[in-house]
Biopython code that builds the backbone (N, CA, C, O; Angstrom):
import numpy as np
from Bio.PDB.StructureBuilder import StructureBuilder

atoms = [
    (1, "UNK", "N", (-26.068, 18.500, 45.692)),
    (1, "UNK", "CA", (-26.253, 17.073, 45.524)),
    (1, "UNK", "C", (-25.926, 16.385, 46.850)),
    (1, "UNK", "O", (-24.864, 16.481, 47.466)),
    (2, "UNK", "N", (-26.896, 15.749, 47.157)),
    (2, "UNK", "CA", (-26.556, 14.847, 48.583)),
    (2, "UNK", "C", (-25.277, 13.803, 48.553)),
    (2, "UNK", "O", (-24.880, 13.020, 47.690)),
    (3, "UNK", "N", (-24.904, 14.070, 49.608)),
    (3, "UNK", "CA", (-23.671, 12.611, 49.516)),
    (3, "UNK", "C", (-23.429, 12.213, 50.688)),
    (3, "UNK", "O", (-23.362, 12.939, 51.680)),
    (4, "UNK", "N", (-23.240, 10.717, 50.645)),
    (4, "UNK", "CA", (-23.122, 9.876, 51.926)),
    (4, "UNK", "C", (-21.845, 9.266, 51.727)),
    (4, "UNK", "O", (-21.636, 8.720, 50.644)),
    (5, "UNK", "N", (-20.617, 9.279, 52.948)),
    (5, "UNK", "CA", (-19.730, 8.796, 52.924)),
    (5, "UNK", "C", (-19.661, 7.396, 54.238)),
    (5, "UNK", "O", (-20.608, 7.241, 55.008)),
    (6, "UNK", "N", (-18.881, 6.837, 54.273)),
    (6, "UNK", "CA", (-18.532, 6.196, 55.268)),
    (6, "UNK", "C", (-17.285, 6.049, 55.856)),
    (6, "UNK", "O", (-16.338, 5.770, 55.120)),
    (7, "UNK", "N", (-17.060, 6.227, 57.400)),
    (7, "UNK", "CA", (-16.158, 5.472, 57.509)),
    (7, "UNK", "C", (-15.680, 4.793, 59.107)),
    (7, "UNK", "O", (-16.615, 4.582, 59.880)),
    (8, "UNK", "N", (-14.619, 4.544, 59.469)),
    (8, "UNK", "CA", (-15.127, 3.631, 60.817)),
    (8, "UNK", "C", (-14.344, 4.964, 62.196)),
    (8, "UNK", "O", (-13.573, 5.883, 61.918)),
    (9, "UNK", "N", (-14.794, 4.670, 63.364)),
    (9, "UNK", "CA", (-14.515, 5.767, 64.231)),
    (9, "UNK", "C", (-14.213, 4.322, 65.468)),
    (9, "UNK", "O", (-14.700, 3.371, 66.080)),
    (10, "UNK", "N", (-13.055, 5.110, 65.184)),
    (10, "UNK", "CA", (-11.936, 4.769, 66.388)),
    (10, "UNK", "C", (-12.678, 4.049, 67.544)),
    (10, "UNK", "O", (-12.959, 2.873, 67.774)),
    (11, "UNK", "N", (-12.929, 5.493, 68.320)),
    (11, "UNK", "CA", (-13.540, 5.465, 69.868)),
    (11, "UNK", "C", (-14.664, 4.127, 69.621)),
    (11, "UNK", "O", (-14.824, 3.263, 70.484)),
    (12, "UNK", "N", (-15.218, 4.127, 68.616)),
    (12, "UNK", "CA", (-16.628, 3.726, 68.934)),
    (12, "UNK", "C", (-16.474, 2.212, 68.767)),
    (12, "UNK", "O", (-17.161, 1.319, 69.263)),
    (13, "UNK", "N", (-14.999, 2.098, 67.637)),
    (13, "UNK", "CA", (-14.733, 0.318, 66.976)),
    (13, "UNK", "C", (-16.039, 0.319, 66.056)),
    (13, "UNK", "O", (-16.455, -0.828, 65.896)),
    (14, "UNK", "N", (-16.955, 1.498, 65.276)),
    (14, "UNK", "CA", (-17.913, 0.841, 64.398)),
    (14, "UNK", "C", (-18.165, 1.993, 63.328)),
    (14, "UNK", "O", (-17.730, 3.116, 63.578)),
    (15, "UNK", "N", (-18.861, 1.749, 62.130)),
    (15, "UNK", "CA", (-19.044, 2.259, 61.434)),
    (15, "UNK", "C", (-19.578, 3.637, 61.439)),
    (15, "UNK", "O", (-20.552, 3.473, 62.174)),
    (16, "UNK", "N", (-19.589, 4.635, 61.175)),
    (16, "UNK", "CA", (-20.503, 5.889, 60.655)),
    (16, "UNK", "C", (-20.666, 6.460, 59.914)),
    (16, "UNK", "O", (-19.803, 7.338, 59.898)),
    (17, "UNK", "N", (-21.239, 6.542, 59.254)),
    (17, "UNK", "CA", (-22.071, 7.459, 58.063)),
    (17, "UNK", "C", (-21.991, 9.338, 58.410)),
    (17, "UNK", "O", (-22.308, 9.950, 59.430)),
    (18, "UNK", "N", (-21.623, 9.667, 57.535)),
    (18, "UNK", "CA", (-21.302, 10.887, 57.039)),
    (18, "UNK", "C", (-22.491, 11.128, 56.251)),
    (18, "UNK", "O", (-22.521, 10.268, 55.371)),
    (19, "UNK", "N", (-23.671, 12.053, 56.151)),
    (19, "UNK", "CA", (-24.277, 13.219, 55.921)),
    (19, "UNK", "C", (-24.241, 14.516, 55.133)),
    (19, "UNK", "O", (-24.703, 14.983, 54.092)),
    (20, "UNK", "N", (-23.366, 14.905, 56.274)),
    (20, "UNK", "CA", (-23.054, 16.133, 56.433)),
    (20, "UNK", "C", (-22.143, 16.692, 57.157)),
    (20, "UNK", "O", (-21.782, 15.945, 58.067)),
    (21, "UNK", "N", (-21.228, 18.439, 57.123)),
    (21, "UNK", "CA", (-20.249, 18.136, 57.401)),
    (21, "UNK", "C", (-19.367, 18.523, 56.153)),
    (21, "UNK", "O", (-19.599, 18.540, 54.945)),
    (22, "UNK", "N", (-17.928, 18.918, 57.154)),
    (22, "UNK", "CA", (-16.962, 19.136, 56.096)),
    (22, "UNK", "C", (-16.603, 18.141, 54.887)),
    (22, "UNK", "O", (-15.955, 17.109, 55.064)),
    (23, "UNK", "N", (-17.007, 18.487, 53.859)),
    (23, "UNK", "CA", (-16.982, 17.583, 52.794)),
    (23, "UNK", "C", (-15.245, 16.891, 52.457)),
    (23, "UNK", "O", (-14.937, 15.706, 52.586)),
    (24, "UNK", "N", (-14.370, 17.959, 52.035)),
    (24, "UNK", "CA", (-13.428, 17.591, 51.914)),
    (24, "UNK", "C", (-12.245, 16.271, 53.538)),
    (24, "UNK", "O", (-11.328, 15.466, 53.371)),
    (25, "UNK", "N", (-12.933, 16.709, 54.757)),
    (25, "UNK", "CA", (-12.434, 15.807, 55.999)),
    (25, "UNK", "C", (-13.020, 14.384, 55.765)),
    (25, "UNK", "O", (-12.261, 13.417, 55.823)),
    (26, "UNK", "N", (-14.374, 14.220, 55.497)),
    (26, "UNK", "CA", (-15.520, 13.152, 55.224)),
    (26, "UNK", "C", (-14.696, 12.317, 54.450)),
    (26, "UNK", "O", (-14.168, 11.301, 54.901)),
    (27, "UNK", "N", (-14.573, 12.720, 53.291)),
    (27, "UNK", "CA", (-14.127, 12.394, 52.261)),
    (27, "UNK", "C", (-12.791, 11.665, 52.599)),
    (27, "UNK", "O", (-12.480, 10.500, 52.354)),
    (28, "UNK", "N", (-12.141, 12.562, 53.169)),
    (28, "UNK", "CA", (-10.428, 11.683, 53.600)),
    (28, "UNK", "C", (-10.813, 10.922, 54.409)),
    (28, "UNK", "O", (-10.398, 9.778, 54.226)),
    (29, "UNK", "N", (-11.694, 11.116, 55.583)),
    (29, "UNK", "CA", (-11.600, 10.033, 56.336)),
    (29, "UNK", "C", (-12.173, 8.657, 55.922)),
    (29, "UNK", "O", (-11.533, 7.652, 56.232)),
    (30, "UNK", "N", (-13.245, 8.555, 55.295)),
    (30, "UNK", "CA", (-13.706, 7.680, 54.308)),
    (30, "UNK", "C", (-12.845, 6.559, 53.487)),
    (30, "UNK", "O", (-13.276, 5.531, 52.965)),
    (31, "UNK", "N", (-11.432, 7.077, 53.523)),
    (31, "UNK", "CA", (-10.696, 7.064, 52.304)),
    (31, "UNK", "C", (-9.316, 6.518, 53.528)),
    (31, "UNK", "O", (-8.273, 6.103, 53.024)),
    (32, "UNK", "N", (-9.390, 6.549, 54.474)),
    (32, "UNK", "CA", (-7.941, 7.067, 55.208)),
    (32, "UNK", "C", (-7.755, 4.831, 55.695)),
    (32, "UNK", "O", (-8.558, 4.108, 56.284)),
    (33, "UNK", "N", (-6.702, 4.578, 55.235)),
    (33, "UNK", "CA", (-6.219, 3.595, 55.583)),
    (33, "UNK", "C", (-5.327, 3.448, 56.959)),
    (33, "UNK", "O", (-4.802, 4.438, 57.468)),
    (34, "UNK", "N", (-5.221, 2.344, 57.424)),
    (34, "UNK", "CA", (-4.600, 2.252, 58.232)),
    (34, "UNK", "C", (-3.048, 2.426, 57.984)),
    (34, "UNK", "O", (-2.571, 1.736, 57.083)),
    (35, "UNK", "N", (-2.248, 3.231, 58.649)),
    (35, "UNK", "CA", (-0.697, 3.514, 58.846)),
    (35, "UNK", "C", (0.345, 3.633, 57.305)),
    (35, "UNK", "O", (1.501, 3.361, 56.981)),
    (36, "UNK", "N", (-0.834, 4.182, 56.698)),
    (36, "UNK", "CA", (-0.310, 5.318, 55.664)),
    (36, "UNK", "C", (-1.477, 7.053, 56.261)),
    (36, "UNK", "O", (-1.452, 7.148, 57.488)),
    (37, "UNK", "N", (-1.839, 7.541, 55.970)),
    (37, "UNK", "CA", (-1.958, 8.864, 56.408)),
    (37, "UNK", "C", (-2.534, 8.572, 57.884)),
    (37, "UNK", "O", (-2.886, 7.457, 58.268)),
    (38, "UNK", "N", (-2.569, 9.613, 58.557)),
    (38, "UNK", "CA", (-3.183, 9.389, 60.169)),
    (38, "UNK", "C", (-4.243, 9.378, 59.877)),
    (38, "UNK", "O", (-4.613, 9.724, 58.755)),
    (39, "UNK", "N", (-5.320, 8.831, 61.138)),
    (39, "UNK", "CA", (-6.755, 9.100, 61.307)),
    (39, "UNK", "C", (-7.093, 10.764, 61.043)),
    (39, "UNK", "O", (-6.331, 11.729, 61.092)),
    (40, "UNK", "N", (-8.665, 10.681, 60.721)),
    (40, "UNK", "CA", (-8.672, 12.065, 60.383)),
    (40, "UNK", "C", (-9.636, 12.267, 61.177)),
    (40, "UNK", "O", (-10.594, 11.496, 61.128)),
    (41, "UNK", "N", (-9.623, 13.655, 62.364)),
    (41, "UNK", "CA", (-9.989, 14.523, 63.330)),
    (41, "UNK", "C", (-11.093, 14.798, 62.721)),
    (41, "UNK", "O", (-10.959, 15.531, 61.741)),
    (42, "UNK", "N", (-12.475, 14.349, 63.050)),
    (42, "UNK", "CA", (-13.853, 15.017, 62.650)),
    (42, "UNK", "C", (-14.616, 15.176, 63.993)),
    (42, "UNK", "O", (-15.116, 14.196, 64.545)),
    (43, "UNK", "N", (-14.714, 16.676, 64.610)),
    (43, "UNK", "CA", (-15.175, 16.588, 65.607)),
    (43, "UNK", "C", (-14.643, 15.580, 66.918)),
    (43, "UNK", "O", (-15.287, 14.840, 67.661)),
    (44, "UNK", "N", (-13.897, 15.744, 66.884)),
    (44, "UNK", "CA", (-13.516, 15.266, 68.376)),
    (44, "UNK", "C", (-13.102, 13.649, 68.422)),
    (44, "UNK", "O", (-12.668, 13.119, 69.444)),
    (45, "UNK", "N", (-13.323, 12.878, 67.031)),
    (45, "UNK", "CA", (-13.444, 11.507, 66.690)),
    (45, "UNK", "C", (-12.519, 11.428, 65.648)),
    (45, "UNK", "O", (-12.143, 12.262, 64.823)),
    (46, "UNK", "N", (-12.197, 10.144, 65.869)),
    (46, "UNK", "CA", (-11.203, 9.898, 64.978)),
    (46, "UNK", "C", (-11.162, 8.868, 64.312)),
    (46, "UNK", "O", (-10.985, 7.774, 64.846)),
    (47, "UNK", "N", (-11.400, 9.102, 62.339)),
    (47, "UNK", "CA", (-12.122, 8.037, 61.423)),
    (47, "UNK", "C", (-11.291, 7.128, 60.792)),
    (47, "UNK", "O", (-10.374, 7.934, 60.630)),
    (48, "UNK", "N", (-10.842, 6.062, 60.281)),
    (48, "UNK", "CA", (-10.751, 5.791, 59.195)),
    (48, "UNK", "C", (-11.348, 5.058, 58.089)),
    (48, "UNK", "O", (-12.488, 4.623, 58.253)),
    (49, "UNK", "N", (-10.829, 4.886, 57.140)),
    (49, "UNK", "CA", (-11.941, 4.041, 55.773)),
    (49, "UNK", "C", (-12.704, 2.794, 56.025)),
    (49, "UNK", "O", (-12.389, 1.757, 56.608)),
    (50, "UNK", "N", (-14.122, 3.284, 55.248)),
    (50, "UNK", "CA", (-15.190, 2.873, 55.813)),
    (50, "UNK", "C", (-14.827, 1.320, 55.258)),
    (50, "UNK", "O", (-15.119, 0.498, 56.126)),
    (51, "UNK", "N", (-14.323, 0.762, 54.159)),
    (51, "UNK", "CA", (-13.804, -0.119, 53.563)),
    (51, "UNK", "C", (-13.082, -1.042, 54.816)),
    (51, "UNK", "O", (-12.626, -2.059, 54.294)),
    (52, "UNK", "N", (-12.914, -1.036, 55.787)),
    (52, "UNK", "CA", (-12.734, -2.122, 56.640)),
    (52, "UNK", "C", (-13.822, -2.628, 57.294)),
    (52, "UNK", "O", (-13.911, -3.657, 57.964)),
    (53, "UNK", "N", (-14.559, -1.880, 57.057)),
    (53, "UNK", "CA", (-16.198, -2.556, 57.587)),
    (53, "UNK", "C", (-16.548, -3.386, 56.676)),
    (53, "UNK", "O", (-16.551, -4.612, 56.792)),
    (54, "UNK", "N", (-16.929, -2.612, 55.511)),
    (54, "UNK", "CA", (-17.556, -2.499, 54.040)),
    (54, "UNK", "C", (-17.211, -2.195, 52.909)),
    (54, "UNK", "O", (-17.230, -0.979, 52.713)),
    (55, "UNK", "N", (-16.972, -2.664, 52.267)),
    (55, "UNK", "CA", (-15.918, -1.697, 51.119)),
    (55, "UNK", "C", (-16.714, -1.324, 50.430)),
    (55, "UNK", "O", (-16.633, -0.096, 50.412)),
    (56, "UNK", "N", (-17.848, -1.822, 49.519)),
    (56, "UNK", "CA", (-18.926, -1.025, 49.098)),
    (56, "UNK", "C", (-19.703, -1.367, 49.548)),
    (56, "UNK", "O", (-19.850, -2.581, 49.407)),
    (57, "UNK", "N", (-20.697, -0.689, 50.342)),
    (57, "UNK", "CA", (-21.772, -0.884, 51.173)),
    (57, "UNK", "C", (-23.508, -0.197, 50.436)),
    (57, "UNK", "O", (-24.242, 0.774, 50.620)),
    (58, "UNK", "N", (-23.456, -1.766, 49.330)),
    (58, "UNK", "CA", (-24.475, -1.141, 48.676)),
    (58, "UNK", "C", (-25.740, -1.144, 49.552)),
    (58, "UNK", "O", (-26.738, -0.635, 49.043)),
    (59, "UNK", "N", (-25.855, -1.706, 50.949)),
    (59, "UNK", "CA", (-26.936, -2.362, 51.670)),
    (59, "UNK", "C", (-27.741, -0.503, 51.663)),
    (59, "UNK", "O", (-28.951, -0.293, 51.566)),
    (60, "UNK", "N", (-26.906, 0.334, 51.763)),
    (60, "UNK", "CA", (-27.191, 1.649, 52.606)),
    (60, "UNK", "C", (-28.073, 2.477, 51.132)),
    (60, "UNK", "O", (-28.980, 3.295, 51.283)),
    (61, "UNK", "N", (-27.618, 2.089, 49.986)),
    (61, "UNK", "CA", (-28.040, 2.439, 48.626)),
    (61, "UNK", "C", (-29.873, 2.219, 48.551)),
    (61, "UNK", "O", (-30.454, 1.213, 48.958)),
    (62, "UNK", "N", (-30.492, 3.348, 47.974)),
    (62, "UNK", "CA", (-32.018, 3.220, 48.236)),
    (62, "UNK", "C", (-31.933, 4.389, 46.728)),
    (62, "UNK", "O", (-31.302, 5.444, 46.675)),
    (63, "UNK", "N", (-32.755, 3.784, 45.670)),
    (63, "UNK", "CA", (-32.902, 4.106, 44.644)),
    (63, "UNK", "C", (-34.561, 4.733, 44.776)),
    (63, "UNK", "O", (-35.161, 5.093, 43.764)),
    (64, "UNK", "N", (-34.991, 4.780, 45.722)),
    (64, "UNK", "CA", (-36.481, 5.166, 46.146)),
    (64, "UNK", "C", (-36.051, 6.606, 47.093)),
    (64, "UNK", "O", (-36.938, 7.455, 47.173)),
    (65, "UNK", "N", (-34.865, 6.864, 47.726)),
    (65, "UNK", "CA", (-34.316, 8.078, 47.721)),
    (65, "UNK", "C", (-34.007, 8.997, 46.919)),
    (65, "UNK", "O", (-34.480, 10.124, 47.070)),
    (66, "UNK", "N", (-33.246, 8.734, 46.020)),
    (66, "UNK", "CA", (-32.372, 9.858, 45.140)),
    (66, "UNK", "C", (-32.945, 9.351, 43.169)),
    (66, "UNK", "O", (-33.018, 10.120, 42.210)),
    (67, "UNK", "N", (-33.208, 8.018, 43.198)),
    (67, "UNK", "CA", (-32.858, 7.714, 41.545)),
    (67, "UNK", "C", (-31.788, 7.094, 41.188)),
    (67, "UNK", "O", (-31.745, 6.020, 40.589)),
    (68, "UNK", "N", (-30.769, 7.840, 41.591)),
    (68, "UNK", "CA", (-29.500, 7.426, 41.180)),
    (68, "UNK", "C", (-28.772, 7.046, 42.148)),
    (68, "UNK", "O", (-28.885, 7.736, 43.161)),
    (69, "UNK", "N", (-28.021, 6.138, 42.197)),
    (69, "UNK", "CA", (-27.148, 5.435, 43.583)),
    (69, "UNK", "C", (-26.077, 5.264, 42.538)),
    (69, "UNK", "O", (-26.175, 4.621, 41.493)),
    (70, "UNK", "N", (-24.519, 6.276, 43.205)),
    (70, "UNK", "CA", (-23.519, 5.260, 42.793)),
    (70, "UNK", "C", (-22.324, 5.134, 43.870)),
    (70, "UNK", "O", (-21.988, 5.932, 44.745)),
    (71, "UNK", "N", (-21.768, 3.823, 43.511)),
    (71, "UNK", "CA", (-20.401, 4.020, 44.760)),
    (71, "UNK", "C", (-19.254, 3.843, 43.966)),
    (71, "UNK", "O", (-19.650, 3.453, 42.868)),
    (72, "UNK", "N", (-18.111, 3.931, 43.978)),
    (72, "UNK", "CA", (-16.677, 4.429, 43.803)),
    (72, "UNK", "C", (-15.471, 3.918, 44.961)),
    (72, "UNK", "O", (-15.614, 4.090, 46.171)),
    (73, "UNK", "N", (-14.609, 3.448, 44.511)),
    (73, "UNK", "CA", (-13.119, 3.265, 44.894)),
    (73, "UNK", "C", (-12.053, 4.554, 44.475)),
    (73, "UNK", "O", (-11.504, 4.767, 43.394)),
    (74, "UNK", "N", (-11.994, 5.200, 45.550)),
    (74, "UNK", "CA", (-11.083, 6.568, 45.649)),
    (74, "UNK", "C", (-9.714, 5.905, 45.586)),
    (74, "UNK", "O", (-9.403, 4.860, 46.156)),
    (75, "UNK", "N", (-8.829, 6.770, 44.699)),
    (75, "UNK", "CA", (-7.196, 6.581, 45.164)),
    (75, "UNK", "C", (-6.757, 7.770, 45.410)),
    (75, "UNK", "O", (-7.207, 8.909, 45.287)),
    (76, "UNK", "N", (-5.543, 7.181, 45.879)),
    (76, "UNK", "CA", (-4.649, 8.406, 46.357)),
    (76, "UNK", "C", (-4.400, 9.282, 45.522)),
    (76, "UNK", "O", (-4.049, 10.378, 45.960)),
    (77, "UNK", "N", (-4.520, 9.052, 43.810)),
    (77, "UNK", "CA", (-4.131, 9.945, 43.523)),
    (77, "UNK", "C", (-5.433, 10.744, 42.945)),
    (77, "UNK", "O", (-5.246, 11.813, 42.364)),
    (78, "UNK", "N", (-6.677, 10.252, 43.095)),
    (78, "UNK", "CA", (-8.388, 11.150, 43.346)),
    (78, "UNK", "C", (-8.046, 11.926, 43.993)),
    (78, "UNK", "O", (-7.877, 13.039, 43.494)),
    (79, "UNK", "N", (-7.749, 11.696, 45.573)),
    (79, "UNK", "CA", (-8.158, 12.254, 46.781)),
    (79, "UNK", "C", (-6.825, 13.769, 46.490)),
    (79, "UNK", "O", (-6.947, 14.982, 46.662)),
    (80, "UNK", "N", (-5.841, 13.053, 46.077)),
    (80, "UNK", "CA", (-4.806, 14.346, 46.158)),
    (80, "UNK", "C", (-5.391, 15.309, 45.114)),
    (80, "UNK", "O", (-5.642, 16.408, 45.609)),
    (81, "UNK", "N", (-5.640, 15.217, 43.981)),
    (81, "UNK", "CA", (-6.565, 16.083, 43.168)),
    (81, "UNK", "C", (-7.662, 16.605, 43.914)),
    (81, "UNK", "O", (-7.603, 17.832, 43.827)),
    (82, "UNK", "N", (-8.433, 16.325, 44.463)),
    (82, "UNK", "CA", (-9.425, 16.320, 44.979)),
    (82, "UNK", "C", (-9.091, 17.736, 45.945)),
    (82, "UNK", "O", (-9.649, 18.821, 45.781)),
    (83, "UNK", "N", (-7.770, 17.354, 47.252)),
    (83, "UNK", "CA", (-7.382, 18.544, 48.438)),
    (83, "UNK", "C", (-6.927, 19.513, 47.202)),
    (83, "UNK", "O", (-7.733, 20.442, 47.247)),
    (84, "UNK", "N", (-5.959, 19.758, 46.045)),
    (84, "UNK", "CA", (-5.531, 20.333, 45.914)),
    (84, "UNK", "C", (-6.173, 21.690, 44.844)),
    (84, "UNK", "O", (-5.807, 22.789, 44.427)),
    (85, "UNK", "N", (-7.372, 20.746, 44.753)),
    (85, "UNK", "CA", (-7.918, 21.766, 43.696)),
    (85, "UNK", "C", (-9.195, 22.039, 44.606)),
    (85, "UNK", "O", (-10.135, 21.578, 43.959)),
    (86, "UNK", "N", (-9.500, 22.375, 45.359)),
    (86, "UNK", "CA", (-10.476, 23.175, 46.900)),
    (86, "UNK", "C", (-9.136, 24.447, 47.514)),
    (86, "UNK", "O", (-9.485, 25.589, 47.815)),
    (87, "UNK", "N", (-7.692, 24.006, 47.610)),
    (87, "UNK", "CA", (-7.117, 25.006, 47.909)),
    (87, "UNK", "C", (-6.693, 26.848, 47.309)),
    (87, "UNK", "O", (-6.003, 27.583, 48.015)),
]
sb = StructureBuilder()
sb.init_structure("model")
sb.init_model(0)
sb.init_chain("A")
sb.init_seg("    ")
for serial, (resi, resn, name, xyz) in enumerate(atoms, 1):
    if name == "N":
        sb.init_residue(resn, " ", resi, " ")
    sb.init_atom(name, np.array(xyz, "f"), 0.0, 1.0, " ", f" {name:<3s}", serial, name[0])
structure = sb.get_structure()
């Protein structure tokens, strides 16, 4: 199943879209707030949650792609379920 995450990159000061790619890093970084967990290391860049851009960024949503479009508000305690049951 395709999935698009977002979130903002440091170096750049702007948004990026996630693809593809380590799912479970995407995902945190997507998710990663400012000065509760660190930025998260994707390739050489360093992300956090796309939600300071956008918090839901239905603009990017295209129902002429997939059918189905949905977006979601992750918590901490998703995301910790989430690392701990991949380990």
């Amino acid at each position: 199943m395709p999935l698009q995450s977002v979130a903002v990159s440091i170096e750049r000061a702007a948004e990026h879209w996630f693809t593809e790619g380590p799912l479970i890093e995407t995902v945190l970084a997507s998710c990663a707030v400012p000065g509760l967990p660190p930025p998260v290391e994707i390739d050489e860049g360093h992300f956090l949650g796309g939600g300071l851009v956008d918090s839901i960024p239905v603009g990017r949503a295209s129902p002429a792609r997939s059918g189905i479009d949905a977006a979601c508000r992750a918590s901490a305690r998703c995301l910790s379920e989430l690392v701990h049951a991949t380990r």
